[in-house]
Every structure is written in C-alpha cells, then in structure tokens.
C-alpha positions as a Markdown table, in Angstrom:
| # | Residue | x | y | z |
|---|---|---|---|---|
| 1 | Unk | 44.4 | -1.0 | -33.7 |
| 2 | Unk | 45.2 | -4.7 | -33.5 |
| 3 | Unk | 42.7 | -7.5 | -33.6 |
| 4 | Unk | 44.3 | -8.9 | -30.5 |
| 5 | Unk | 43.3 | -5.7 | -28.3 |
| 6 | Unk | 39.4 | -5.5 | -29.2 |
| 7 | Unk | 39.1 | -8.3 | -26.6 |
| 8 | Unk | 40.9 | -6.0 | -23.7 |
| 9 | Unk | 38.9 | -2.9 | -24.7 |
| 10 | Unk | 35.6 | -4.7 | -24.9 |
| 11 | Unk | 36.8 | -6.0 | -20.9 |
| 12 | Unk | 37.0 | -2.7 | -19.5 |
| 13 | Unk | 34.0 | -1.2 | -21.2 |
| 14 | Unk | 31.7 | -4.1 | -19.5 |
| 15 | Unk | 33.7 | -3.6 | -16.1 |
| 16 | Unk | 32.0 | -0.4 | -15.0 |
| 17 | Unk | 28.7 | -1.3 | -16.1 |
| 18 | Unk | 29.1 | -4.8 | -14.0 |
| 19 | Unk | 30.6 | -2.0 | -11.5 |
| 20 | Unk | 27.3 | 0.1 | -11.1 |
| 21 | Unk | 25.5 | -3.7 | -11.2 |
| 22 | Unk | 26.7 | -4.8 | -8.3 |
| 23 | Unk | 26.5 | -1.1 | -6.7 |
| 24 | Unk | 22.7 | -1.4 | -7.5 |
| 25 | Unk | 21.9 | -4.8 | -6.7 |
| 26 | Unk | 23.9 | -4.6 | -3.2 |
| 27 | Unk | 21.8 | -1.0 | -2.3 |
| 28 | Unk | 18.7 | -2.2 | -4.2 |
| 29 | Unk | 18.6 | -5.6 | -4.5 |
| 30 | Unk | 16.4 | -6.5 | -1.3 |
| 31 | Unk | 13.9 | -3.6 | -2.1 |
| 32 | Unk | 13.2 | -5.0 | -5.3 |
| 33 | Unk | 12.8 | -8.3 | -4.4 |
| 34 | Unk | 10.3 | -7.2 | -1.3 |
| 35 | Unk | 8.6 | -4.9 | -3.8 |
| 36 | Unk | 8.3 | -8.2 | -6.4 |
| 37 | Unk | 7.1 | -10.3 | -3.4 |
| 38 | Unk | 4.2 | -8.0 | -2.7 |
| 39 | Unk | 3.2 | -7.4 | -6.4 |
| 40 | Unk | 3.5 | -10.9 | -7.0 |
| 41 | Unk | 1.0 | -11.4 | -3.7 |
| 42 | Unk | -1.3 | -8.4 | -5.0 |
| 43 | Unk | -1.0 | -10.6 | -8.1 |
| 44 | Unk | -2.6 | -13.5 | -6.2 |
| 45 | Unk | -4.8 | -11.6 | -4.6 |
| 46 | Unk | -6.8 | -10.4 | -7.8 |
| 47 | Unk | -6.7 | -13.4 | -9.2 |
| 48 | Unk | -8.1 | -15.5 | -6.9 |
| 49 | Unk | -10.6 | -16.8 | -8.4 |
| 50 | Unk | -9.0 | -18.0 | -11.7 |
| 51 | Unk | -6.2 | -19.2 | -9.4 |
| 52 | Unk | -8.4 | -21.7 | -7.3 |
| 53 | Unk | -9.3 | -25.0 | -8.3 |
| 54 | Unk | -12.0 | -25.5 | -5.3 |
| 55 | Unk | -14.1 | -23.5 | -3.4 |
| 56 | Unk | -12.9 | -22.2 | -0.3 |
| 57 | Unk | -15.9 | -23.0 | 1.7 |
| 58 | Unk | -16.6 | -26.8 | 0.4 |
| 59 | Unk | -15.8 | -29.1 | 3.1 |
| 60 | Unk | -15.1 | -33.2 | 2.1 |
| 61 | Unk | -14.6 | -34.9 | 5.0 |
| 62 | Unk | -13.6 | -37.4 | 2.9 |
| 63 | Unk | -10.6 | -36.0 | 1.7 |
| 64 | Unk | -9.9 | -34.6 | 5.0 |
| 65 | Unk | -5.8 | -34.7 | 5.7 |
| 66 | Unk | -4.8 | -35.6 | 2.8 |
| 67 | Unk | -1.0 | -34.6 | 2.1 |
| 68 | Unk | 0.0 | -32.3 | -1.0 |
| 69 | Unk | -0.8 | -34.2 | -4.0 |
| 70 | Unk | -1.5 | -33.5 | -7.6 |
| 71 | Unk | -5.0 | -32.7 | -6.9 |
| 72 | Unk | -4.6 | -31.0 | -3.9 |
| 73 | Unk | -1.1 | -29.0 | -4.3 |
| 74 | Unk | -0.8 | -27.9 | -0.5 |
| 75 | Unk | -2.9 | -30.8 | 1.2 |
| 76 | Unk | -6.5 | -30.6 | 2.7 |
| 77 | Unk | -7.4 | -29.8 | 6.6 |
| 78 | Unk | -9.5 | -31.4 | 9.4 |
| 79 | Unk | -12.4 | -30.7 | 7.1 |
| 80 | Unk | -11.3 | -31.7 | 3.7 |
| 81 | Unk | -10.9 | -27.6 | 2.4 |
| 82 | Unk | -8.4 | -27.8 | -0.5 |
| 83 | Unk | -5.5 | -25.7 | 1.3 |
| 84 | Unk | -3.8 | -24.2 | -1.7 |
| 85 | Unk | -7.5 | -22.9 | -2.2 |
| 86 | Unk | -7.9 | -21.2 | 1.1 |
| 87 | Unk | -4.5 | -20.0 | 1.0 |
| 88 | Unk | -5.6 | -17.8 | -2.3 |
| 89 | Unk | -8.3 | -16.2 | -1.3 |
| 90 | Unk | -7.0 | -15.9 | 2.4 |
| 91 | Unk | -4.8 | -13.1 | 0.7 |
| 92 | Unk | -7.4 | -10.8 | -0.3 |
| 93 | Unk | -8.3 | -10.8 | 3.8 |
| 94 | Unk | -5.0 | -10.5 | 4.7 |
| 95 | Unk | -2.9 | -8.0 | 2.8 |
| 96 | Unk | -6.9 | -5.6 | 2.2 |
| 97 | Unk | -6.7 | -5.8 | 6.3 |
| 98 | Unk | -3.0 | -4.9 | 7.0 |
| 99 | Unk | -3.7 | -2.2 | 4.1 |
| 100 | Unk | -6.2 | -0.5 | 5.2 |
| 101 | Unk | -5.9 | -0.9 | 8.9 |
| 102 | Unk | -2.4 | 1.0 | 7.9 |
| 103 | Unk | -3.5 | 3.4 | 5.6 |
| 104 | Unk | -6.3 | 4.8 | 7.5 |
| 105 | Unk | -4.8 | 4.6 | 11.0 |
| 106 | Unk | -1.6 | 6.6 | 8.9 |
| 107 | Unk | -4.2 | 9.7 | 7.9 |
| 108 | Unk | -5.9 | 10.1 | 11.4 |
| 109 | Unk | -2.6 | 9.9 | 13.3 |
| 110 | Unk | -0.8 | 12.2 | 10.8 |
| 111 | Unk | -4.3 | 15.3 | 10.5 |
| 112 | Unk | -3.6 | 14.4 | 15.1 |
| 113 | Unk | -0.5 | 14.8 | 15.3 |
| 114 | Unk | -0.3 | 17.6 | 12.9 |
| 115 | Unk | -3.1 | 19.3 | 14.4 |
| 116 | Unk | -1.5 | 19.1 | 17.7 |
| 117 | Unk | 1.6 | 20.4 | 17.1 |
| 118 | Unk | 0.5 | 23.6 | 14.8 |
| 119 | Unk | -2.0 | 24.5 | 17.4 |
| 120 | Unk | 0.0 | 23.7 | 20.7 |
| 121 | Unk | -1.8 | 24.8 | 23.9 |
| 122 | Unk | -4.3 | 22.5 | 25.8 |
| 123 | Unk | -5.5 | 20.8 | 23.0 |
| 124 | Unk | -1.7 | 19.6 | 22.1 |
| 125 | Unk | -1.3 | 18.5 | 25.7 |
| 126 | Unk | -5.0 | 16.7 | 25.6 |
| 127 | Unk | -4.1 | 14.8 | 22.5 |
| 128 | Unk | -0.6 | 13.4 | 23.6 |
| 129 | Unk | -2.0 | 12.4 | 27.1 |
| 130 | Unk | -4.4 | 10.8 | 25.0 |
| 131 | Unk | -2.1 | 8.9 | 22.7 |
| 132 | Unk | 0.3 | 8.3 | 25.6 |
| 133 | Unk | -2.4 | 6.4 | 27.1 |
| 134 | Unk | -3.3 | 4.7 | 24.0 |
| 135 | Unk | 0.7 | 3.8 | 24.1 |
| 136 | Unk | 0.8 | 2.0 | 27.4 |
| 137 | Unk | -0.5 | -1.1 | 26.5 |
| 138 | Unk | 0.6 | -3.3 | 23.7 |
| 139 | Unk | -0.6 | -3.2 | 20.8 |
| 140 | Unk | -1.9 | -6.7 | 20.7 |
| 141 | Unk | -3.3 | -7.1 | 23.5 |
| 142 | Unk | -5.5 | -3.8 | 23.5 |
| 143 | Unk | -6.4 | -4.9 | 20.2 |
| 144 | Unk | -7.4 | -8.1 | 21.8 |
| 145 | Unk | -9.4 | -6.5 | 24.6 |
| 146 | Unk | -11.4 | -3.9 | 22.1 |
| 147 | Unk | -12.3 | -7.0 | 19.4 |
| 148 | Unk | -13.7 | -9.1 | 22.3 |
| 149 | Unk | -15.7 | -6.4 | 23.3 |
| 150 | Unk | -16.5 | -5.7 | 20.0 |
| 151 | Unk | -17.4 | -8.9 | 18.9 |
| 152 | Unk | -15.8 | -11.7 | 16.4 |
| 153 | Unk | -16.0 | -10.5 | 12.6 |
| 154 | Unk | -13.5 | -8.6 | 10.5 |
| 155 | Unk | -15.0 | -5.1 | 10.1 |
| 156 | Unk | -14.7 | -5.3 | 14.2 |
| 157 | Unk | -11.1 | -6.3 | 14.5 |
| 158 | Unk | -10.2 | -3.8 | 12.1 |
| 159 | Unk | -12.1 | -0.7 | 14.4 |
| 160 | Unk | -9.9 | -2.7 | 17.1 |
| 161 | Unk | -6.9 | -2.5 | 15.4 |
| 162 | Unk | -7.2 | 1.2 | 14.3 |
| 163 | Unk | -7.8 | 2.3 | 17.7 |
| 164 | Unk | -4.4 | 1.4 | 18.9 |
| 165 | Unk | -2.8 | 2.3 | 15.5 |
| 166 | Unk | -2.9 | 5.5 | 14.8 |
| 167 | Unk | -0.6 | 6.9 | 18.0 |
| 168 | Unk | 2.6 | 5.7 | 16.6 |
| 169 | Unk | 1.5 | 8.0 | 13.7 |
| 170 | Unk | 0.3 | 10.8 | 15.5 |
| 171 | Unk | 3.6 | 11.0 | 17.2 |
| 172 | Unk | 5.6 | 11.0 | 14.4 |
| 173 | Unk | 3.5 | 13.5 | 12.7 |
| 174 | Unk | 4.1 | 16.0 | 15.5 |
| 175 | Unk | 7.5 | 16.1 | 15.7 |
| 176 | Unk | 8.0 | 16.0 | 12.1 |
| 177 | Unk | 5.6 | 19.3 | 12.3 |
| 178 | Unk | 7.4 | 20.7 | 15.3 |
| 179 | Unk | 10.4 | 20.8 | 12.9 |
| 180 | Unk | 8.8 | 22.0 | 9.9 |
| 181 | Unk | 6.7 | 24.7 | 11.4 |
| 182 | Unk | 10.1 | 27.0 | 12.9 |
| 183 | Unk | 11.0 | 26.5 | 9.1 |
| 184 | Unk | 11.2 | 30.3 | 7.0 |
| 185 | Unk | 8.6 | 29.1 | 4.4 |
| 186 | Unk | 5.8 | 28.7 | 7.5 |
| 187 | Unk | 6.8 | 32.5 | 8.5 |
| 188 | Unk | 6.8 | 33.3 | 5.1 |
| 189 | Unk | 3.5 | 31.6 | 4.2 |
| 190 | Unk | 2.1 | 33.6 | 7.6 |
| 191 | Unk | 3.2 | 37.4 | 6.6 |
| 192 | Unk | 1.4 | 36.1 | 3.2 |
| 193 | Unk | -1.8 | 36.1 | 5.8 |
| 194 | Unk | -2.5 | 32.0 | 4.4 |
| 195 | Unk | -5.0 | 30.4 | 6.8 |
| 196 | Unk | -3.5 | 27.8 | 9.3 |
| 197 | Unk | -5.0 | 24.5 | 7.9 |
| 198 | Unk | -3.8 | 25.9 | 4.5 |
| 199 | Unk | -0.4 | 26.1 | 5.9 |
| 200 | Unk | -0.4 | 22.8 | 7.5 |
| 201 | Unk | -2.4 | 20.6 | 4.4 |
| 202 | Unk | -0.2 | 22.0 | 1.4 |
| 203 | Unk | 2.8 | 23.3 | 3.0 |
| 204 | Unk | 4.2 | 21.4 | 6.1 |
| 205 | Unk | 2.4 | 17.9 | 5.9 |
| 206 | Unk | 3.8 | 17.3 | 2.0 |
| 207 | Unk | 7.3 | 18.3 | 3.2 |
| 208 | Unk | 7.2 | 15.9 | 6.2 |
| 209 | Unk | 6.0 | 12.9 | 3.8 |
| 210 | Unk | 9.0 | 11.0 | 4.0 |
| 211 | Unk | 9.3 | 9.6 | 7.2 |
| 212 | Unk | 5.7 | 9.2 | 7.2 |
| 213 | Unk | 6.0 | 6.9 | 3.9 |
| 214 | Unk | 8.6 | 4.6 | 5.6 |
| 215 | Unk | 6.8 | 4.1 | 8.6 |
| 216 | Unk | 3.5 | 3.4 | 6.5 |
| 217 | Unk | 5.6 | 0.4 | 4.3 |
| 218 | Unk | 7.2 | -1.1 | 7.4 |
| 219 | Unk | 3.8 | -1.3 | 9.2 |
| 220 | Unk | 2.1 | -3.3 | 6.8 |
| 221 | Unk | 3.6 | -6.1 | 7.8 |
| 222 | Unk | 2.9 | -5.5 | 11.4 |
| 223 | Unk | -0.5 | -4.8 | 10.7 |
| 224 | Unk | -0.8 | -8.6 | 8.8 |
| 225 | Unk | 0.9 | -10.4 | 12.0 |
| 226 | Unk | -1.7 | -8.3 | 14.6 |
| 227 | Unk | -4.8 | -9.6 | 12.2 |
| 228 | Unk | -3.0 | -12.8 | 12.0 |
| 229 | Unk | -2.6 | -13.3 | 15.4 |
| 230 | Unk | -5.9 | -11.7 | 16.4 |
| 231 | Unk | -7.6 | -15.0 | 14.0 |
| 232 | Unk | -5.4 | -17.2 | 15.1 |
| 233 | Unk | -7.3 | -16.7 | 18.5 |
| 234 | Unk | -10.9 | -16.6 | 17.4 |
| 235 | Unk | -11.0 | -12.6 | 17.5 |
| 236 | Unk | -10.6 | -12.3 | 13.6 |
| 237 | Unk | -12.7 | -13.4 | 10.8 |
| 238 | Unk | -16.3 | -15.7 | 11.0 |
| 239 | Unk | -15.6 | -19.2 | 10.2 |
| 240 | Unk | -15.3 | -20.6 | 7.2 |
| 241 | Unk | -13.8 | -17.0 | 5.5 |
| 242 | Unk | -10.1 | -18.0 | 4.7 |
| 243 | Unk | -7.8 | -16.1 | 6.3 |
| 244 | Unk | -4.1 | -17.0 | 7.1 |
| 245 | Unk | -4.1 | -16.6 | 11.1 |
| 246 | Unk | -7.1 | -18.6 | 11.6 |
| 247 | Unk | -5.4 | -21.3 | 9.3 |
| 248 | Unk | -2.5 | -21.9 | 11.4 |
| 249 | Unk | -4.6 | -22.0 | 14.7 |
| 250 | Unk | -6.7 | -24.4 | 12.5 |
| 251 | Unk | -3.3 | -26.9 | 12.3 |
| 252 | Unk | -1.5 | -25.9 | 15.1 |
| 253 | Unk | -2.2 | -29.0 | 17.1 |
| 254 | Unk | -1.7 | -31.2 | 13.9 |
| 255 | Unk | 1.9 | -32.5 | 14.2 |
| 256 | Unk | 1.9 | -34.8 | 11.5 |
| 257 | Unk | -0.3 | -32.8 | 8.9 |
| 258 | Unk | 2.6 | -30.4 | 8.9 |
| 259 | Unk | 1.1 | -28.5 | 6.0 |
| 260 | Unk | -2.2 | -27.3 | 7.7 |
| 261 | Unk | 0.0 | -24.5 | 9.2 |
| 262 | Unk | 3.0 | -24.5 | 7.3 |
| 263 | Unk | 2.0 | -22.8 | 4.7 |
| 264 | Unk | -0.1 | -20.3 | 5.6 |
| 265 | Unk | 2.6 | -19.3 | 8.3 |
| 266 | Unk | 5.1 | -18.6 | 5.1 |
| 267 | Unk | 2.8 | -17.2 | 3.4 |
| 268 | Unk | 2.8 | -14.6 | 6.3 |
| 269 | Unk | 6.4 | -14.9 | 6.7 |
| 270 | Unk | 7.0 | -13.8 | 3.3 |
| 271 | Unk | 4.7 | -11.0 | 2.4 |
| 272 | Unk | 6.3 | -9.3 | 5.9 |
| 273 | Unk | 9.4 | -9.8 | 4.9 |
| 274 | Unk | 8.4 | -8.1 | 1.4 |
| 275 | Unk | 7.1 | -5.0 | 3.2 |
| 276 | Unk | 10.1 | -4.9 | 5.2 |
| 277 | Unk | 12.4 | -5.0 | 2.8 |
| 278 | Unk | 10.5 | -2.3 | 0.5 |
| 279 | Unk | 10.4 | -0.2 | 3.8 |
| 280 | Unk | 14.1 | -0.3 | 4.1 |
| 281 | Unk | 14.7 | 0.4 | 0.8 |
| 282 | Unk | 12.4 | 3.5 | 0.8 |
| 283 | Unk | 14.4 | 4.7 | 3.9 |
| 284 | Unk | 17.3 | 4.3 | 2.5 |
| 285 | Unk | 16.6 | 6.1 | -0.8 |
| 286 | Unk | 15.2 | 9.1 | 1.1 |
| 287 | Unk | 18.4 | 9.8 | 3.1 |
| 288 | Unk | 20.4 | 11.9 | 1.0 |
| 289 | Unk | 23.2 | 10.5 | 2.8 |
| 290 | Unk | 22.9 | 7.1 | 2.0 |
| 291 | Unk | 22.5 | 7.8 | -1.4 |
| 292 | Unk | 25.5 | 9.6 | -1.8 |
| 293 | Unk | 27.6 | 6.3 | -0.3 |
C-alpha cells in the first residue's frame, strides 16, 4: 500500500461515522438540546442560593430601575429587587409547580381513566360525563375561576390547576386501556383467575406507558405558562415570592425598563421550548416507525 492512499482510506473511514453524525443530530439533536435546557434549569434551580448575589425579598428603592449593570446583571424593578436574583429562585416556583401539577394530575387521570375503562358500566359513563364536563371550559380560565374562589397563594392555584388537569389524562388513559384490555395477555391473565386491579396495575397500565410519558413531557410546559399566567394576574403566588408570571405582570407597563419582563418571559420561553422539544423527541423514539426511517 502506497503512502499516497492512506489519506483516501482514512476519508472514507470518517465518512460513515460523520454519516450516522448527522443521522443523529438531525433525529436527536433538538431532544438533546431541550433535555440540556431543562437540566441546565434544574441546575439553576438547586443552586439558587449559591447562584444569587441578593436576596430576593430586599427591596432598595434606591436602586430601583436601574438597567443591567455589573452589579446588577439583569437590572432592578420598581422596587429595587436585584432581577437576576428573583429570576433564580423564581425557578424553583416555577418548574416544582409545572412538575408537580403534571405529575400528579398524570396518576389521578391515568388510575380514572384506567378504572373506567376496565370496569365499563355506569361508573365508565359517570366518569366521562364528568371529565367531559371538566373539558368544556378552558383550561385557564376554570383554573382562574377555582383559584379565585380558592384564594391567592400557591398551594391554592395548584388544587386549581389539578382540577382541570387530570381529564386530558383520564382520556388518554382509557382509550389506551380500551386497546390493551381485548389484548390475549388480559384473557390469559383472567383464565389465570388474577384479580382485576392486578391485571390493570402490572399488566395493562405498564404496557400503555408510552403515550402517557409523551403527554406527561409535553405538558410541563403548559403547566409553567397556566401558573405563569395565573401570577401574572394576581391568582398565583403571595407577593414578594419570586415567580416568573408575576415578574412580567410586575413590568408589563414599563416600556422603557424593558428588562423587568424581558427576562423572565424568556426564561419561560425557554424552559417550554425545552419540554417541548424533549417531548417530541420521546415520541419520536417510541414509534417504532420512526426509528426505523
């Protein structure tokens, strides 16, 4: 073998690994980066503490408006609260919230729906009137009604928000169920004389996880805006708690102190767009189909 061809053969043993590269980063590439945004906010959110240079809560109406700066990296508000500061710990309220509200609305929806459609009868049909009614209004602004009843504080919006979340879950649930349960490992699992709620804990609801998964990842995001938007109208969190919704209602009318909102409202823009793009991902991944492209 000549010197001259080790060049050549070295070419085309790189090309298919750039090949499979580019295969990965065009299927994977935006899942990654979403699932890199959100540890990098979980990241943030741990270390808020260490991260801040104020405290949240300590107003200086001297320093009030004051534009990024060295000292203050994102600016100051109408009360003088270092920004950057508020914007730190406002993650632990913000992604814990959109977490939880998920996670939580996700199991009762999911032990509903799956209820419903194991049993079937009346109580099937009483459950899905009930989470068609639930279904009627919008989201937002049932959540709205149920926090103003409620009263402000974030333990309250939260009970709001899981009322109205868990239908969308519940209806998944059974129809994923519907399909399982015709399955031959359910009659199987039935001439083996298992108990029902056996049947449906460790046999249907683990092989109906997928779909369930997705939906969970993509509703995070959701989940933030509703709190978010909830705050941003007073039914949220207790002044002064940071939170990112009340800190762009807080600068909403402040044209020229552009910061007040801006960053906060990225801040939301970007954690969404993390859970969205992990959610995809996750979808795409669990479709055989798409993973044999």
């Amino acid at each position: 073998m000549s010197i001259a061809s080790a060049p050549a053969l070295s070419a085309r043993a790189v090309a298919p690994v750039a090949s499979k590269t580019r295969r990965w980063l065009r299927r994977y590439g935006l899942p990654a980066l979403g699932a890199l945004v959100i540890l990098a906010w979980i990241i943030v959110a741990l270390s808020a503490p260490a991260l801040s240079p104020y405290n949240p809560a300590t107003v200086d109406v001297t320093a009030r408006l004051r534009p990024p700066s060295f000292l203050h990296w994102l600016g100051t508000d109408v009360l003088g609260r270092d920004v950057f500061t508020r914007l730190v710990h406002g993650t632990r309220v913000s992604l814990t919230t959109g977490i939880v509200v998920v996670l939580v609305g996700a199991i009762i929806g999911t032990l509903v729906g799956g209820i419903a459609a194991y049993v079937r009868g009346r109580l099937e049909e009483l459950i899905m009137r009930l989470t068609d009614l639930v279904l009627c209004f919008p989201p937002i602004i049932l959540a709205m009604a149920i926090a103003a009843a409620l009263g402000i504080g974030t333990t309250n919006t939260i009970i709001a928000m899981l009322i109205v979340w868990w239908p969308k879950f519940a209806r998944l649930a059974r129809s994923l169920v519907l399909v399982q349960r015709s399955q031959e490992y359910v009659e199987a699992a039935v001439v083996m004389g298992l108990s029902p709620t056996r049947i449906l804990l460790r046999h249907i609801l683990p092989n109906s996880i997928g779909p369930l998964i997705v939906l969970v990842t993509l509703d995070v995001g959701n989940a933030i805006i509703t709190f978010a938007g909830l705050s941003f109208l007073g039914l949220g969190v207790i002044p002064p708690t940071p939170e990112w919704g009340s800190m762009v209602s807080e600068g909403r009318e402040l044209i020229e102190q552009w910061w007040v909102a801006t960053f906060p409202g990225a801040a939301i823009l970007t954690v969404v767009l993390g859970f969205n793009f992990l959610g995809d991902g996750i979808r795409d991944w669990l479709d055989p189909r798409s993973r044999r492209r």
